[in-house]
N, C-alpha and C positions, 0 to 999 in steps of 0.2 A: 271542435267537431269530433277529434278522437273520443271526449268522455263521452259524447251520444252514445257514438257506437259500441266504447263501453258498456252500458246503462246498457241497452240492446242487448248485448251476451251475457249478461248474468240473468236474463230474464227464461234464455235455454234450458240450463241445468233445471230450473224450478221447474220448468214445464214439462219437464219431463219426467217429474217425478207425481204430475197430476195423472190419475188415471177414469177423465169422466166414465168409461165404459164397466167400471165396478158401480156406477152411482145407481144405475138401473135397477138392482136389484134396493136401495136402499129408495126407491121413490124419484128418483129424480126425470128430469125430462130427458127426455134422449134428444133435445137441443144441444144440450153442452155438450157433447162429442161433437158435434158440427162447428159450434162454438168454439173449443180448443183447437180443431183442427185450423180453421181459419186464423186464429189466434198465433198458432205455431207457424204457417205458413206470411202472413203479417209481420210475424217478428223476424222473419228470415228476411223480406222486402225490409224492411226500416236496416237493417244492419249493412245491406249489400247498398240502399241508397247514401246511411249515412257514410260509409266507407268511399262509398264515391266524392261524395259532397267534401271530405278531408283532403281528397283528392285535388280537387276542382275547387275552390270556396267559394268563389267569384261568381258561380254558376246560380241564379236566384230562381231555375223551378228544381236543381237539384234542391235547391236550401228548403224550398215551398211543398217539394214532395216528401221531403225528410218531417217534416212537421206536422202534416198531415196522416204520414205513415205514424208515427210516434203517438196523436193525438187518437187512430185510429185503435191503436197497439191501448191505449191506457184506458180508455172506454169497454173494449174486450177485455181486459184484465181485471176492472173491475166487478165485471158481471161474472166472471171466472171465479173472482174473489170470494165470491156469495157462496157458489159453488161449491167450491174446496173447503169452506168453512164448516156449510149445513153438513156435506156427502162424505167428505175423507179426512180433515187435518185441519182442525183450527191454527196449529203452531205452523203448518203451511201454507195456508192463508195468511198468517200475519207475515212470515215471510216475504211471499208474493208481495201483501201492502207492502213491506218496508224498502222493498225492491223498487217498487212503482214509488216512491216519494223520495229514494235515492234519485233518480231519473228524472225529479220535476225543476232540478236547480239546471243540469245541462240544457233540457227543453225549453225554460225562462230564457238561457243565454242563447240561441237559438233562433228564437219570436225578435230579443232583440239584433240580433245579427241580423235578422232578414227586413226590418224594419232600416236599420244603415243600409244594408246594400240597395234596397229600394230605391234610398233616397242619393246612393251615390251615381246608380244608373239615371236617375232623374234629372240630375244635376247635368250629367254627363250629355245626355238627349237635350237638354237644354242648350249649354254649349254647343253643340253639332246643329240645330239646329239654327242658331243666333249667326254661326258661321256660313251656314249657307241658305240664311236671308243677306247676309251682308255681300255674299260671291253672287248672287242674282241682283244684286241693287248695284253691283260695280260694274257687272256684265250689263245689263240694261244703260247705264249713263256713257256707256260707250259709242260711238258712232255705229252704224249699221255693219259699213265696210269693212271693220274693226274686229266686229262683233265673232266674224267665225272665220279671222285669219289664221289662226292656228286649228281650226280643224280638222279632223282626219277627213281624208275624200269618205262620199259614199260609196259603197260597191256596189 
Protein backbone atom coordinates (compact mmCIF):
# COMPACT_ATOMS: atom_id res chain seq x y z
CA UNK A 1 0.00 0.00 0.00
CA UNK A 2 2.79 2.41 0.88
CA UNK A 3 4.41 2.03 -2.96
CA UNK A 4 0.73 3.27 -4.21
CA UNK A 5 0.97 6.07 -2.42
CA UNK A 6 4.37 6.44 -3.53
CA UNK A 7 3.53 6.21 -7.21
CA UNK A 8 0.86 8.97 -6.12
CA UNK A 9 3.69 11.54 -4.94
CA UNK A 10 5.89 11.55 -7.58
CA UNK A 11 3.01 12.31 -9.90
CA UNK A 12 2.91 16.06 -7.84
CA UNK A 13 6.40 17.43 -8.64
CA UNK A 14 5.63 16.58 -12.51
CA UNK A 15 2.32 18.37 -12.35
CA UNK A 16 3.49 20.99 -11.33
CA UNK A 17 5.82 21.71 -13.70
CA UNK A 18 2.82 21.33 -16.47
CA UNK A 19 1.59 24.76 -17.27
CA UNK A 20 -1.88 24.05 -19.59
CA UNK A 21 -2.58 27.98 -19.25
CA UNK A 22 0.69 28.87 -21.57
CA UNK A 23 -0.92 26.16 -24.21
CA UNK A 24 -3.67 28.84 -25.20
CA UNK A 25 -1.63 30.80 -26.97
CA UNK A 26 -0.14 27.77 -28.82
CA UNK A 27 -3.63 26.44 -29.93
CA UNK A 28 -4.74 24.25 -27.41
CA UNK A 29 -8.20 23.87 -25.79
CA UNK A 30 -8.76 25.60 -22.84
CA UNK A 31 -10.19 21.99 -21.64
CA UNK A 32 -6.79 21.14 -20.37
CA UNK A 33 -6.53 23.63 -17.62
CA UNK A 34 -9.84 22.16 -16.31
CA UNK A 35 -8.36 18.90 -17.02
CA UNK A 36 -5.20 19.48 -14.98
CA UNK A 37 -6.93 21.00 -12.44
CA UNK A 38 -9.07 18.04 -11.75
CA UNK A 39 -6.09 15.98 -12.40
CA UNK A 40 -4.04 17.77 -9.51
CA UNK A 41 -7.00 17.67 -7.28
CA UNK A 42 -7.66 13.65 -8.16
CA UNK A 43 -4.05 13.04 -7.32
CA UNK A 44 -4.34 14.70 -3.90
CA UNK A 45 -7.76 12.12 -3.25
CA UNK A 46 -5.67 8.90 -4.43
CA UNK A 47 -2.80 9.80 -2.13
CA UNK A 48 -4.94 10.81 1.08
CA UNK A 49 -7.12 7.40 0.31
CA UNK A 50 -4.14 5.33 -0.43
CA UNK A 51 -2.47 6.64 2.82
CA UNK A 52 -5.49 5.70 4.54
CA UNK A 53 -5.97 2.38 3.10
CA UNK A 54 -2.10 1.54 4.54
CA UNK A 55 -3.62 2.55 7.41
CA UNK A 56 -6.57 0.26 7.59
CA UNK A 57 -5.93 -2.55 4.78
CA UNK A 58 -8.68 -4.63 5.80
CA UNK A 59 -10.94 -2.02 4.79
CA UNK A 60 -12.29 -3.25 1.15
CA UNK A 61 -14.19 0.24 -0.07
CA UNK A 62 -10.92 1.99 1.20
CA UNK A 63 -8.98 -0.66 -1.07
CA UNK A 64 -12.07 -0.14 -4.01
CA UNK A 65 -11.85 3.75 -3.65
CA UNK A 66 -8.05 3.65 -3.80
CA UNK A 67 -8.38 1.82 -7.25
CA UNK A 68 -10.83 3.65 -8.76
CA UNK A 69 -9.06 6.99 -7.63
CA UNK A 70 -5.67 5.61 -9.28
CA UNK A 71 -7.57 4.16 -12.39
CA UNK A 72 -9.33 7.69 -12.45
CA UNK A 73 -5.81 9.41 -11.86
CA UNK A 74 -4.18 7.29 -15.09
CA UNK A 75 -6.95 7.91 -17.61
CA UNK A 76 -6.53 12.00 -16.83
CA UNK A 77 -2.90 11.47 -17.07
CA UNK A 78 -2.93 10.05 -20.19
CA UNK A 79 -4.98 12.75 -21.90
CA UNK A 80 -2.73 15.16 -20.05
CA UNK A 81 0.08 13.12 -21.76
CA UNK A 82 -1.13 14.26 -25.27
CA UNK A 83 -1.14 17.61 -23.94
CA UNK A 84 2.28 18.23 -22.61
CA UNK A 85 3.75 16.48 -25.57
CA UNK A 86 1.95 18.56 -28.61
CA UNK A 87 1.83 22.24 -26.13
CA UNK A 88 5.01 22.27 -23.73
CA UNK A 89 7.70 19.26 -23.44
CA UNK A 90 7.90 16.05 -25.18
CA UNK A 91 10.88 14.96 -22.65
CA UNK A 92 7.82 15.98 -20.02
CA UNK A 93 5.56 14.05 -21.28
CA UNK A 94 7.70 10.94 -21.43
CA UNK A 95 8.36 11.76 -18.02
CA UNK A 96 4.84 11.91 -17.05
CA UNK A 97 4.45 8.22 -19.25
CA UNK A 98 7.25 6.81 -17.31
CA UNK A 99 5.81 8.02 -14.05
CA UNK A 100 2.38 6.49 -15.03
CA UNK A 101 4.00 2.71 -15.94
CA UNK A 102 6.15 3.16 -12.73
CA UNK A 103 2.60 3.13 -10.99
CA UNK A 104 1.06 0.21 -12.99
CA UNK A 105 3.12 -2.67 -11.05
CA UNK A 106 1.79 -1.15 -7.44
CA UNK A 107 -2.02 -0.82 -8.97
CA UNK A 108 -1.68 -4.70 -10.42
CA UNK A 109 -0.85 -5.48 -6.77
CA UNK A 110 -3.69 -3.64 -5.54
CA UNK A 111 -6.64 -5.25 -8.12
CA UNK A 112 -5.15 -8.40 -6.72
CA UNK A 113 -5.29 -7.38 -3.01
CA UNK A 114 -8.65 -6.43 -3.37
CA UNK A 115 -9.82 -9.42 -5.27
CA UNK A 116 -8.23 -11.79 -1.69
CA UNK A 117 -9.81 -9.46 0.59
CA UNK A 118 -13.05 -9.94 -1.37
CA UNK A 119 -12.97 -13.32 -1.12
CA UNK A 120 -11.74 -13.50 2.56
CA UNK A 121 -14.82 -11.28 3.59
CA UNK A 122 -16.82 -13.99 1.61
CA UNK A 123 -15.51 -16.75 3.18
CA UNK A 124 -16.03 -14.92 6.47
CA UNK A 125 -20.16 -14.01 5.71
CA UNK A 126 -20.20 -17.56 4.99
CA UNK A 127 -18.94 -18.80 8.17
CA UNK A 128 -21.26 -16.26 10.17
CA UNK A 129 -23.84 -17.01 8.43
CA UNK A 130 -23.63 -21.14 8.48
CA UNK A 131 -23.26 -20.29 12.42
CA UNK A 132 -26.35 -18.70 12.85
CA UNK A 133 -28.46 -21.27 10.44
CA UNK A 134 -26.99 -23.67 12.92
CA UNK A 135 -28.01 -21.36 16.32
CA UNK A 136 -31.71 -21.10 14.74
CA UNK A 137 -31.98 -24.93 14.07
CA UNK A 138 -30.76 -25.53 17.74
CA UNK A 139 -33.04 -22.94 19.07
CA UNK A 140 -36.04 -24.26 17.01
CA UNK A 141 -35.54 -28.22 18.27
CA UNK A 142 -35.84 -27.05 21.68
CA UNK A 143 -38.93 -27.30 23.59
CA UNK A 144 -41.09 -24.15 23.56
CA UNK A 145 -40.78 -23.52 27.33
CA UNK A 146 -37.15 -23.72 26.82
CA UNK A 147 -36.99 -21.78 24.08
CA UNK A 148 -36.88 -18.06 25.91
CA UNK A 149 -35.84 -19.23 29.37
CA UNK A 150 -32.98 -17.16 29.43
CA UNK A 151 -34.43 -14.20 28.07
CA UNK A 152 -34.22 -10.75 28.92
CA UNK A 153 -37.96 -9.59 30.25
CA UNK A 154 -39.52 -7.11 27.98
CA UNK A 155 -39.85 -3.47 29.07
Amino acid sequence: MEALAESAKRFRPILEEVKPEDWAAKGAPAGYQRQWKSVVDETGFLMRSAEELAKEPERLTLALETLFRMQAVDAMLASMDEGVRKYQNPALADLLRSTMSEAAGPVEKLRQYIVSLAAAKEAELKVMDQEAQRCRAELSRRPENERWKNAPEPK
